[in-house]
N, C-alpha and C positions, 0 to 999 in steps of 0.2 A: 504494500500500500504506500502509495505517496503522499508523505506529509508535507507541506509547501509554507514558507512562512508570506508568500507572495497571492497575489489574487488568479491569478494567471498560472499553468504549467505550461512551458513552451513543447509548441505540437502536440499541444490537445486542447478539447474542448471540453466544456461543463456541459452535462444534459441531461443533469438534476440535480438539486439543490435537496436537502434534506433539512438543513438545518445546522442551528449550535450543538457542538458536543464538548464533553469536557474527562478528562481521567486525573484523579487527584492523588495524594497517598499526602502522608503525617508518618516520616519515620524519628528516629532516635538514636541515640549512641546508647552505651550503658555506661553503667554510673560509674565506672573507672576510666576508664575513656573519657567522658564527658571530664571529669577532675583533672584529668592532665592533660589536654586543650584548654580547660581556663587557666590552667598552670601557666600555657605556652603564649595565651592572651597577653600576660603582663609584661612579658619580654617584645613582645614584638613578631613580627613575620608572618607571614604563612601557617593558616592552621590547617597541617594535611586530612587529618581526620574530618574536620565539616566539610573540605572540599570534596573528598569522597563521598560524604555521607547526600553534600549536593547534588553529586552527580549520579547518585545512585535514584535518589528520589523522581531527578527528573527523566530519568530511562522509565522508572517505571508509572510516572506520569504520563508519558508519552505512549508508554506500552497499551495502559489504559483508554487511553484516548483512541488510538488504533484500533482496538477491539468494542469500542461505543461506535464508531464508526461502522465497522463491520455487522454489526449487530442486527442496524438499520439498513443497511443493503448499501453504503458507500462501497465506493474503491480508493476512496481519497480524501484528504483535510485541505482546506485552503484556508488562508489568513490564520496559520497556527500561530499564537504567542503561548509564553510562560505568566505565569503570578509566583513568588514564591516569598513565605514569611517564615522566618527563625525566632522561635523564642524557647520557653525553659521546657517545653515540650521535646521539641524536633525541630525538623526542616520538613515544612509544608509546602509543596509545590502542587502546582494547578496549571494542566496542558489545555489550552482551549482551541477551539477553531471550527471552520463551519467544514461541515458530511457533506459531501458531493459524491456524483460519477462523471467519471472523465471518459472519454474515448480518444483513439488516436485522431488528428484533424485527417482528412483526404489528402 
Protein backbone atom coordinates (compact mmCIF):
# COMPACT_ATOMS: atom_id res chain seq x y z
CA UNK A 1 0.00 0.00 0.00
CA UNK A 2 1.14 3.53 -0.62
CA UNK A 3 1.27 5.88 1.95
CA UNK A 4 1.89 9.53 0.31
CA UNK A 5 2.54 12.53 2.51
CA UNK A 6 1.47 14.54 -0.98
CA UNK A 7 -2.12 15.00 -2.47
CA UNK A 8 -1.04 13.51 -5.61
CA UNK A 9 0.95 9.99 -6.51
CA UNK A 10 2.65 10.59 -9.70
CA UNK A 11 1.12 8.00 -12.50
CA UNK A 12 -1.85 7.48 -10.83
CA UNK A 13 -5.18 8.53 -10.27
CA UNK A 14 -7.77 8.73 -7.34
CA UNK A 15 -11.04 6.92 -8.08
CA UNK A 16 -12.27 6.97 -4.61
CA UNK A 17 -12.10 8.60 -1.95
CA UNK A 18 -13.12 6.83 1.35
CA UNK A 19 -12.20 9.15 3.73
CA UNK A 20 -10.16 10.01 7.10
CA UNK A 21 -8.24 7.38 8.63
CA UNK A 22 -6.17 7.29 11.52
CA UNK A 23 -3.68 4.36 13.54
CA UNK A 24 -2.47 5.44 16.92
CA UNK A 25 -0.43 3.49 19.66
CA UNK A 26 0.77 5.16 23.48
CA UNK A 27 3.90 3.12 24.18
CA UNK A 28 6.58 3.24 27.07
CA UNK A 29 9.88 2.47 28.38
CA UNK A 30 10.17 0.64 31.73
CA UNK A 31 10.99 2.08 34.76
CA UNK A 32 14.74 1.56 34.57
CA UNK A 33 15.04 2.71 31.26
CA UNK A 34 12.94 5.49 31.67
CA UNK A 35 15.41 6.44 35.03
CA UNK A 36 18.40 6.46 33.04
CA UNK A 37 17.38 8.64 30.06
CA UNK A 38 16.23 11.29 32.77
CA UNK A 39 19.73 10.47 34.07
CA UNK A 40 21.13 11.28 30.42
CA UNK A 41 18.42 14.51 30.21
CA UNK A 42 20.72 16.45 32.78
CA UNK A 43 23.88 16.07 30.85
CA UNK A 44 22.95 16.87 27.76
CA UNK A 45 22.72 15.19 24.11
CA UNK A 46 20.96 12.75 22.55
CA UNK A 47 18.53 10.47 24.40
CA UNK A 48 18.81 7.11 22.38
CA UNK A 49 16.20 5.32 24.07
CA UNK A 50 13.19 7.85 23.23
CA UNK A 51 14.54 8.12 19.91
CA UNK A 52 13.96 4.53 19.52
CA UNK A 53 11.07 4.37 21.47
CA UNK A 54 9.91 7.30 18.74
CA UNK A 55 10.43 5.54 16.01
CA UNK A 56 9.05 2.43 17.01
CA UNK A 57 5.63 4.15 17.88
CA UNK A 58 5.50 5.76 14.65
CA UNK A 59 6.13 2.33 12.54
CA UNK A 60 3.58 1.06 14.39
CA UNK A 61 1.27 4.01 13.81
CA UNK A 62 1.67 3.93 10.41
CA UNK A 63 1.24 0.02 10.40
CA UNK A 64 -2.00 0.96 11.82
CA UNK A 65 -3.17 3.39 9.71
CA UNK A 66 -2.33 0.85 6.61
CA UNK A 67 -4.57 -1.67 7.99
CA UNK A 68 -7.72 1.03 8.63
CA UNK A 69 -7.16 1.71 5.26
CA UNK A 70 -7.27 -1.71 4.03
CA UNK A 71 -10.11 -2.59 6.01
CA UNK A 72 -12.40 -0.05 4.15
CA UNK A 73 -11.38 -1.33 0.79
CA UNK A 74 -8.36 1.41 0.06
CA UNK A 75 -5.00 0.75 -1.69
CA UNK A 76 -3.69 3.82 -0.51
CA UNK A 77 -3.28 7.01 2.00
CA UNK A 78 -2.85 10.48 0.72
CA UNK A 79 -2.18 13.78 2.71
CA UNK A 80 -0.55 11.24 5.46
CA UNK A 81 0.92 13.53 8.44
CA UNK A 82 2.15 12.43 12.16
CA UNK A 83 0.65 14.18 15.63
CA UNK A 84 2.90 12.84 18.36
CA UNK A 85 2.91 13.81 22.20
CA UNK A 86 5.54 12.66 25.01
CA UNK A 87 4.60 12.83 28.57
CA UNK A 88 5.13 10.72 31.94
CA UNK A 89 3.03 8.02 30.01
CA UNK A 90 4.91 7.31 26.76
CA UNK A 91 5.26 8.58 23.30
CA UNK A 92 1.84 8.84 21.69
CA UNK A 93 1.86 9.19 18.04
CA UNK A 94 -1.03 9.55 15.73
CA UNK A 95 -0.78 8.56 11.68
CA UNK A 96 -3.50 10.29 9.81
CA UNK A 97 -4.55 10.61 6.40
CA UNK A 98 -7.32 10.33 3.80
CA UNK A 99 -8.20 6.18 2.23
CA UNK A 100 -8.30 6.24 -1.39
CA UNK A 101 -7.96 3.94 -4.43
CA UNK A 102 -5.54 4.72 -6.94
CA UNK A 103 -5.17 3.05 -10.29
CA UNK A 104 -2.40 3.33 -12.66
CA UNK A 105 -3.09 6.61 -15.15
CA UNK A 106 -3.35 5.28 -19.20
Amino acid sequence: MIVATAETIANYQVTETFGEVFGQTTRSRNIISSFGQNLKSVVGGEIKGYTQLQEESRQEALDRLREAAEKIGANAVICCRFDSNSNTIGDSVTAYGTAVTIEPRN
